[in-house]
KOLGU-4560 file (N, C-alpha, C; in nm, 3 decimals, padded with zeros to 5 digits):
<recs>
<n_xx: 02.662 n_yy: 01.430 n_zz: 00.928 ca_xx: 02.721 ca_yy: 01.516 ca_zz: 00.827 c_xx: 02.735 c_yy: 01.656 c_zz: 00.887 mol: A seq: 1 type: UNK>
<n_xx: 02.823 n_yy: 01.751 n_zz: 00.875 ca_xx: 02.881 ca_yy: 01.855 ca_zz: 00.911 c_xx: 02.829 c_yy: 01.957 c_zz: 00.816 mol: A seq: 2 type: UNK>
<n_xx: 02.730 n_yy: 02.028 n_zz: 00.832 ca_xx: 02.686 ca_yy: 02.132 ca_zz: 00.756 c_xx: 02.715 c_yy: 02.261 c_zz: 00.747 mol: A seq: 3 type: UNK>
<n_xx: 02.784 n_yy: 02.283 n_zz: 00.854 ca_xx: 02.851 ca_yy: 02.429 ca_zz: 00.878 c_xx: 02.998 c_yy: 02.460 c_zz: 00.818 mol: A seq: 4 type: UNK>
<n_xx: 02.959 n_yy: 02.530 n_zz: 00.665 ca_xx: 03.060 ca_yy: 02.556 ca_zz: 00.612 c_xx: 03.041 c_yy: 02.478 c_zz: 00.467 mol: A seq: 5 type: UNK>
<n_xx: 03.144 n_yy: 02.507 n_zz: 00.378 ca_xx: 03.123 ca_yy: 02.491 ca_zz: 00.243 c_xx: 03.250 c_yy: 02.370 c_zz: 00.220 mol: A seq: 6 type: UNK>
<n_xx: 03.274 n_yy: 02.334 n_zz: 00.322 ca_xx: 03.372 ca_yy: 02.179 ca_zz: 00.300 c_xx: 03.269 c_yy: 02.062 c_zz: 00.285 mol: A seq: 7 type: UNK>
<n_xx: 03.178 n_yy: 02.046 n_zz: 00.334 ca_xx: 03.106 ca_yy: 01.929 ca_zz: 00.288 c_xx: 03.065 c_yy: 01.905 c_zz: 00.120 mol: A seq: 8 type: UNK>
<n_xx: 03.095 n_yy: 02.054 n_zz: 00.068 ca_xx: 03.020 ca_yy: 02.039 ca_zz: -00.033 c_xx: 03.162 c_yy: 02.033 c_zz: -00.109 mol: A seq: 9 type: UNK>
<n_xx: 03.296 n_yy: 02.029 n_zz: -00.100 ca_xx: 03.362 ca_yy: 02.098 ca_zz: -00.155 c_xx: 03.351 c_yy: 02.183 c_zz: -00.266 mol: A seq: 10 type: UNK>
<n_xx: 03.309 n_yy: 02.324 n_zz: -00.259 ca_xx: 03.278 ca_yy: 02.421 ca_zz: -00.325 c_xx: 03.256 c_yy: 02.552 c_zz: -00.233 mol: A seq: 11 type: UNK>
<n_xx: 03.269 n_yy: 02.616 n_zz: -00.248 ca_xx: 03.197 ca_yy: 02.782 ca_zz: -00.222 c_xx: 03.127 c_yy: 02.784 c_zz: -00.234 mol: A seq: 12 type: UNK>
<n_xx: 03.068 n_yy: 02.824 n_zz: -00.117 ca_xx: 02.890 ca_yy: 02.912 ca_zz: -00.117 c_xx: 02.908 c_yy: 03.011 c_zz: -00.039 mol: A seq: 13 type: UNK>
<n_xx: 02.863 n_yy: 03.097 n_zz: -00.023 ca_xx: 02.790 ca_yy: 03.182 ca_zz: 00.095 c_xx: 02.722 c_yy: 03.165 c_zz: 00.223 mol: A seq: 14 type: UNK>
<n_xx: 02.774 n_yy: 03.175 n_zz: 00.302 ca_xx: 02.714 ca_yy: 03.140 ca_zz: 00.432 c_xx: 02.604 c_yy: 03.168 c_zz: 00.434 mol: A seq: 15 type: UNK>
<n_xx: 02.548 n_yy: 03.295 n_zz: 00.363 ca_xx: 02.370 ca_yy: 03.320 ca_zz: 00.447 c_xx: 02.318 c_yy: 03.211 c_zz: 00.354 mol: A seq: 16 type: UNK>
<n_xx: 02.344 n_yy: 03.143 n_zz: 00.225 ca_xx: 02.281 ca_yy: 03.036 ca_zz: 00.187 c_xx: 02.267 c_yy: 02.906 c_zz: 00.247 mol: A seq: 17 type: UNK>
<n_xx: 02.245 n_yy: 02.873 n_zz: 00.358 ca_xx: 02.269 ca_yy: 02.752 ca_zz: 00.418 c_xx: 02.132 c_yy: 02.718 c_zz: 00.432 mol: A seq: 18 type: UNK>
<n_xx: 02.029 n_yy: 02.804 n_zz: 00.460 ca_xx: 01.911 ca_yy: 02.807 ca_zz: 00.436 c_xx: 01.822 c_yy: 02.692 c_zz: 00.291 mol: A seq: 19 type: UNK>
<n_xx: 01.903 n_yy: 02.795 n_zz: 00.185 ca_xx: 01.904 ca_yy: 02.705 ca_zz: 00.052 c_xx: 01.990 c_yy: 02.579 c_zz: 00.072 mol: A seq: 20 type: UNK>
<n_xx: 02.106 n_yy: 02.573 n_zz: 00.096 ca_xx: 02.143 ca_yy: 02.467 ca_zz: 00.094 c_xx: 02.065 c_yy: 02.372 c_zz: 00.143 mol: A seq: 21 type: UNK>
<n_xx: 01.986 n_yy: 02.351 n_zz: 00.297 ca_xx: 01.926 ca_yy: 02.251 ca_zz: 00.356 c_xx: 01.804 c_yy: 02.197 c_zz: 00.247 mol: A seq: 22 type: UNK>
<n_xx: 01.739 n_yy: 02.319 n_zz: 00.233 ca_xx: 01.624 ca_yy: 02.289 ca_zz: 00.137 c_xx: 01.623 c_yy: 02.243 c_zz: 00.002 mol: A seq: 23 type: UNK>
<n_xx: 01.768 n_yy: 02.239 n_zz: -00.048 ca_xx: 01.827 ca_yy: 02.141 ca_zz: -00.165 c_xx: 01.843 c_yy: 02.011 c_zz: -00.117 mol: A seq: 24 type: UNK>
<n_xx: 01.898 n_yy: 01.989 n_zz: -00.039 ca_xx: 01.916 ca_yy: 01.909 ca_zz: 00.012 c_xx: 01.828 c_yy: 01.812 c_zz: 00.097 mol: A seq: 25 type: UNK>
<n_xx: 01.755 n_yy: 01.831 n_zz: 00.134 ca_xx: 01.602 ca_yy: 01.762 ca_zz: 00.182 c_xx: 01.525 c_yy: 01.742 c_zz: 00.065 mol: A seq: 26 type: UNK>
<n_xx: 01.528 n_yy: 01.836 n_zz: -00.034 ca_xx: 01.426 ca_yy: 01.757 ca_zz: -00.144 c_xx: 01.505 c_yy: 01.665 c_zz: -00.245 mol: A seq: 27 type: UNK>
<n_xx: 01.674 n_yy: 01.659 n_zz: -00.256 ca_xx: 01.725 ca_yy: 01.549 ca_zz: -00.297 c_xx: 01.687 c_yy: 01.386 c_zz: -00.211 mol: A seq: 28 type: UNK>
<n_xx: 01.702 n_yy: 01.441 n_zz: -00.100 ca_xx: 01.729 ca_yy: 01.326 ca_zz: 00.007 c_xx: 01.574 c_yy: 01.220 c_zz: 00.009 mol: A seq: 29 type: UNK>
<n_xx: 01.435 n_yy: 01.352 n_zz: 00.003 ca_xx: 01.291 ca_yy: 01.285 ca_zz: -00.064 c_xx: 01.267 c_yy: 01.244 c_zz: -00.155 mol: A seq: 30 type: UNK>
<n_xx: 01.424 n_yy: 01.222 n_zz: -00.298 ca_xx: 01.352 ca_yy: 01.152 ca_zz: -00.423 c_xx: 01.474 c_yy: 01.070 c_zz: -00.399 mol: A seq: 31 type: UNK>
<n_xx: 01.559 n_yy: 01.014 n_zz: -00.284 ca_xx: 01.612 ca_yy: 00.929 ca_zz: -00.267 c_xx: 01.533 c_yy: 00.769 c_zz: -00.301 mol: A seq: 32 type: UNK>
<n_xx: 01.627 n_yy: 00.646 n_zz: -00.372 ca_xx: 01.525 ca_yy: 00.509 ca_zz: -00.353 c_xx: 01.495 c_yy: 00.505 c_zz: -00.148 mol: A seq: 33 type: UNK>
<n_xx: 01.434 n_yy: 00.443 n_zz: -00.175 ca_xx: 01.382 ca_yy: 00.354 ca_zz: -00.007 c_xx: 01.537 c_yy: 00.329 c_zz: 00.068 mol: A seq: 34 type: UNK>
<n_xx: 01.606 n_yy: 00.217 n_zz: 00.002 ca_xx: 01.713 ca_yy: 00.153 ca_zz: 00.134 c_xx: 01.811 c_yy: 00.265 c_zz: 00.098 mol: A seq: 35 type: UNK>
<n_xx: 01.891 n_yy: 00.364 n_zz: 00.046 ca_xx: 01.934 ca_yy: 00.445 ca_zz: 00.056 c_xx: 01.861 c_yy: 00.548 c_zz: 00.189 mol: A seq: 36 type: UNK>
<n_xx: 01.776 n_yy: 00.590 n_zz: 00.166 ca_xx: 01.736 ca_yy: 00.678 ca_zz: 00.240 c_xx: 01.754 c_yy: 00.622 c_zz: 00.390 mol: A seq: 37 type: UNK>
<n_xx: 01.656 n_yy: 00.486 n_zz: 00.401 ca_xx: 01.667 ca_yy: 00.429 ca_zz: 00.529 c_xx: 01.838 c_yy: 00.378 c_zz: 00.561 mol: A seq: 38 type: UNK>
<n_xx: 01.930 n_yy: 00.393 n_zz: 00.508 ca_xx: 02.052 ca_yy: 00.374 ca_zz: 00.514 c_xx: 02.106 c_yy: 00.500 c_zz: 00.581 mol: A seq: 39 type: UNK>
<n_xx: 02.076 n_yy: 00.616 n_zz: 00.489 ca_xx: 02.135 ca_yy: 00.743 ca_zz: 00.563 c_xx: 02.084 c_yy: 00.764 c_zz: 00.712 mol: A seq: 40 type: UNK>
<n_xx: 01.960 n_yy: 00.743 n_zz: 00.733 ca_xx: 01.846 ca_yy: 00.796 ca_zz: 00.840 c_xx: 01.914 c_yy: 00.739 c_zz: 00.967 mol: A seq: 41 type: UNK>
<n_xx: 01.902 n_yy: 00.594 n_zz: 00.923 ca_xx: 01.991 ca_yy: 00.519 ca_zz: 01.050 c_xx: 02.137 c_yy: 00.557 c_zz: 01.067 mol: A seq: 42 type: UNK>
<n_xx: 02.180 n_yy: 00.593 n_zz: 01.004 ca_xx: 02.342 ca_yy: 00.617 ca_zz: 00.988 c_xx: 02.336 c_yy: 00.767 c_zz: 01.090 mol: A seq: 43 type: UNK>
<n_xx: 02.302 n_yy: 00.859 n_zz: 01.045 ca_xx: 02.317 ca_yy: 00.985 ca_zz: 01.096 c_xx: 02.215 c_yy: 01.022 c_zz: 01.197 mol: A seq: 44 type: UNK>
<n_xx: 02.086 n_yy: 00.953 n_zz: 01.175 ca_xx: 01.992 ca_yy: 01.039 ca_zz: 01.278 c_xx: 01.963 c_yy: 00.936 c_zz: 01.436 mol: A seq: 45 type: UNK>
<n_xx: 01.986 n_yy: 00.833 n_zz: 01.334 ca_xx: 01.952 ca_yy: 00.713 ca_zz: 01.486 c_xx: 02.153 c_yy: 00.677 c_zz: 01.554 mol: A seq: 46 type: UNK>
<n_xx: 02.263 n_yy: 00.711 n_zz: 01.430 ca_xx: 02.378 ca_yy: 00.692 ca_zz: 01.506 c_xx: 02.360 c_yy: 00.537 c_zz: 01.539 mol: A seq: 47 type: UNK>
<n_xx: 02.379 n_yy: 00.469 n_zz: 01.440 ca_xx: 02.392 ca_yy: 00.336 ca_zz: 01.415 c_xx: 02.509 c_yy: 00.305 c_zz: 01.351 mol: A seq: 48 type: UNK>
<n_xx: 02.546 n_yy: 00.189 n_zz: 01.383 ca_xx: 02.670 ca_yy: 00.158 ca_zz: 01.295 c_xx: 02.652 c_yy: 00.081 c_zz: 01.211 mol: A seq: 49 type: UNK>
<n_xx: 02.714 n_yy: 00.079 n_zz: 01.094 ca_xx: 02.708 ca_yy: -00.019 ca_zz: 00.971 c_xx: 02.656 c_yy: -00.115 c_zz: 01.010 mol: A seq: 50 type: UNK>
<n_xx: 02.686 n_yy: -00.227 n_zz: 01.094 ca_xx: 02.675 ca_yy: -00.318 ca_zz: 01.139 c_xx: 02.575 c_yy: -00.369 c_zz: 01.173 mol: A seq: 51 type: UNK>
<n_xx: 02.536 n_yy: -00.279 n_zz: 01.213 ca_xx: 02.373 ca_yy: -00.294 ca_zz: 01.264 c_xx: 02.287 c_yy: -00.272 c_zz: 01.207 mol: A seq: 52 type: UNK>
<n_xx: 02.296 n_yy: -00.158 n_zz: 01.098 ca_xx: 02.210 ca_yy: -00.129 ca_zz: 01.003 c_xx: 02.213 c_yy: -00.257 c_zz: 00.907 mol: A seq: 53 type: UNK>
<n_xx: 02.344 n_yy: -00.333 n_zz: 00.884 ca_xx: 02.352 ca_yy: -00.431 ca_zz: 00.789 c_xx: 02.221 c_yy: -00.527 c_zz: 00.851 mol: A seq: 54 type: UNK>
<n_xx: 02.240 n_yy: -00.565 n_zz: 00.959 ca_xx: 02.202 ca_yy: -00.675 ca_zz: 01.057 c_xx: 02.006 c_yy: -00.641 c_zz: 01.036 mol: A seq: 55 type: UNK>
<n_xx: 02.012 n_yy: -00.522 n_zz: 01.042 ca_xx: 01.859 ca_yy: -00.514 ca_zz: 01.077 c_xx: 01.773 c_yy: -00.484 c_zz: 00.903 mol: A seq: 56 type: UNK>
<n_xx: 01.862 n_yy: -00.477 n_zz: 00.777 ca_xx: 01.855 ca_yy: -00.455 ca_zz: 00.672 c_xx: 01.839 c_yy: -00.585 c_zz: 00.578 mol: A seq: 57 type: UNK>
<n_xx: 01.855 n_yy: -00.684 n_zz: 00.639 ca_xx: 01.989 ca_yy: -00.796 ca_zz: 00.588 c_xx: 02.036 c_yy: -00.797 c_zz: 00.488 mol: A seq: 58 type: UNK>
<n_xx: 02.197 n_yy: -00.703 n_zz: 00.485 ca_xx: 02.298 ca_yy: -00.653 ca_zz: 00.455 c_xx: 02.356 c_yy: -00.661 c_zz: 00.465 mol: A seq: 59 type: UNK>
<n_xx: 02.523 n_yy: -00.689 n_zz: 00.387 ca_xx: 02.642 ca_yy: -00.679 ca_zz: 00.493 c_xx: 02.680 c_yy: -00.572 c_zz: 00.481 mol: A seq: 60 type: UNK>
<n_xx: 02.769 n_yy: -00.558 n_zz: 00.578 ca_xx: 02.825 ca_yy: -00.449 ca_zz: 00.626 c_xx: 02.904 c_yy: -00.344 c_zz: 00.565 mol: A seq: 61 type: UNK>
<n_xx: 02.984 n_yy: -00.436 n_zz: 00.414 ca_xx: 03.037 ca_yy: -00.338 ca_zz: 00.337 c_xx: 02.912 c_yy: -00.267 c_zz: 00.201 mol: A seq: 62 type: UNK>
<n_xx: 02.819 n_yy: -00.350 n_zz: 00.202 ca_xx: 02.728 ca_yy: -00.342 ca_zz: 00.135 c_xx: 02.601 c_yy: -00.218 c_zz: 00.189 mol: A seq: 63 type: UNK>
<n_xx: 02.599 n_yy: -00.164 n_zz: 00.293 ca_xx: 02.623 ca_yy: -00.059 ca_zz: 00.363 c_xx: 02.648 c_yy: 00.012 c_zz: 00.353 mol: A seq: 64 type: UNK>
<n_xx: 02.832 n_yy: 00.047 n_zz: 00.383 ca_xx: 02.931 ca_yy: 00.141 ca_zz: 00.332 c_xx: 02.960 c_yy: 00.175 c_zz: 00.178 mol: A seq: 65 type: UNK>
<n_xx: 02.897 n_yy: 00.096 n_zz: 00.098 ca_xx: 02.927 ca_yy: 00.177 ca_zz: 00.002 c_xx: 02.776 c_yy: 00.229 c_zz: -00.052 mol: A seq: 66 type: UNK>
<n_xx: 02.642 n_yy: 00.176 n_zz: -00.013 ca_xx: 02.534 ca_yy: 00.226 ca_zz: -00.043 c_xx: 02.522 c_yy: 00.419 c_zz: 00.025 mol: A seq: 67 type: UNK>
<n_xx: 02.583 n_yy: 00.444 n_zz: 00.131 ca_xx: 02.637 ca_yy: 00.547 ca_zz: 00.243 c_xx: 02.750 c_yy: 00.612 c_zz: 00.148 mol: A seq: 68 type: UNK>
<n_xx: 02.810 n_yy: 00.559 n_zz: 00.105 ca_xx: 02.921 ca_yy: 00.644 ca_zz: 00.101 c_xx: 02.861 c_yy: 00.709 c_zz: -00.103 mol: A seq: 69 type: UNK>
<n_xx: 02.818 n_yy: 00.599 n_zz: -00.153 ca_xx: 02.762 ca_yy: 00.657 ca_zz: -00.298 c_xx: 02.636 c_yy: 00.738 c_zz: -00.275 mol: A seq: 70 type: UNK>
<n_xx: 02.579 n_yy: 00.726 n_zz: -00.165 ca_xx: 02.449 ca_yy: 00.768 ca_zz: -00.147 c_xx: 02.512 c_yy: 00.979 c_zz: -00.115 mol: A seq: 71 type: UNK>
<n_xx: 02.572 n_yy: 00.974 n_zz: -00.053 ca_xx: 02.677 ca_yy: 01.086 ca_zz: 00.023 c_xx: 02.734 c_yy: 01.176 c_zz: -00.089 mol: A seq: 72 type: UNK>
<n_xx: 02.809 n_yy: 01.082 n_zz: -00.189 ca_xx: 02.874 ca_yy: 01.157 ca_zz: -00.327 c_xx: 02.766 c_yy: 01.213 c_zz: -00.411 mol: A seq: 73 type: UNK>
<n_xx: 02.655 n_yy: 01.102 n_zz: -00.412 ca_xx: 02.568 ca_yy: 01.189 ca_zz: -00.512 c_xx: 02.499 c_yy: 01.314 c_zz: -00.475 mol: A seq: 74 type: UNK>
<n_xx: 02.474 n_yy: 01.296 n_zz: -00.358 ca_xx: 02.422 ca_yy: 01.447 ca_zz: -00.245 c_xx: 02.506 c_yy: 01.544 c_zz: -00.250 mol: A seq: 75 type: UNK>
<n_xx: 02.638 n_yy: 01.518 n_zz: -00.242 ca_xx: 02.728 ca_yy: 01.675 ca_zz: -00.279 c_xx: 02.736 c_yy: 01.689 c_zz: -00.408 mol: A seq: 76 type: UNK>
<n_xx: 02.744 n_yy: 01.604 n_zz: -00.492 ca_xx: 02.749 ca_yy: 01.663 ca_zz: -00.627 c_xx: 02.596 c_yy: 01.748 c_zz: -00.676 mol: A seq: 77 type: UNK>
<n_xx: 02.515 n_yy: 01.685 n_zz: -00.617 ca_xx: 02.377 ca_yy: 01.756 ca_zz: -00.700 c_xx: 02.428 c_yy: 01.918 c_zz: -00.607 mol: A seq: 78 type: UNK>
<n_xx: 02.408 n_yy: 01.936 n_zz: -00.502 ca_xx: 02.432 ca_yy: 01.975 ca_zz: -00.420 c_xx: 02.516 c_yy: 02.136 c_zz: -00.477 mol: A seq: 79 type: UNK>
<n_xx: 02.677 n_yy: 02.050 n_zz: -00.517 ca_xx: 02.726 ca_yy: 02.128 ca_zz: -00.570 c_xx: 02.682 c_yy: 02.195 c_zz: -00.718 mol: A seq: 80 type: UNK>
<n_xx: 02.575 n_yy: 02.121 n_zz: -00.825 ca_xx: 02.553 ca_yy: 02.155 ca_zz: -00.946 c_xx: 02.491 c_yy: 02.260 c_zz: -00.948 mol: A seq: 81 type: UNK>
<n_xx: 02.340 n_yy: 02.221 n_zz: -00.803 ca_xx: 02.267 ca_yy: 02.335 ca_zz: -00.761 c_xx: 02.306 c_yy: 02.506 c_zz: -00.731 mol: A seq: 82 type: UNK>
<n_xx: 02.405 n_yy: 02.460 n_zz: -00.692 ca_xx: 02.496 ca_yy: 02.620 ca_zz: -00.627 c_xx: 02.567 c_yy: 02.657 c_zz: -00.720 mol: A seq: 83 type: UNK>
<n_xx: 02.597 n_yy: 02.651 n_zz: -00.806 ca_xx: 02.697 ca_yy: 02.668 ca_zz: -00.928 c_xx: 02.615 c_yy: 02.763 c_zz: -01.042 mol: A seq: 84 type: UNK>
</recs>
């Protein structure tokens, strides 16, 4: 995820808030369920592909992509409610 800048969130913020932003954002990401979280973790920090995450989850692959991709929407929206 691309944190630099207020397009991830689509919204306006303030740059010196990025600070806040992370720290919103890490304590959303800690009241995440379990396979969400371990979904994102592998996705972005280990740079795994769906595929594999499906494989080592047993998951398929679109089942994955949309746990990632709803997991993602709800993070910018709180995200954005927070900053507002």
């Amino acid at each position: 995820m691309d944190f630099h800048g207020p397009d991830f969130l689509n919204c306006e913020f303030d740059p010196s808030d990025c600070n806040k932003v992370l720290e919103l954002l890490t304590q959303h990401i800690v009241h995440l369920p379990r396979i969400p979280k371990i979904v994102l973790a592998m996705y972005y920090y280990e740079n795994l592909r769906s595929a594999e995450i499906a494989t080592g989850l047993g998951l398929t692959e679109n089942e994955i992509e949309l746990i990632r991709t709803q997991t993602v929407r709800l993070l910018r929206n709180k995200l954005a409610a927070d900053l507002k």
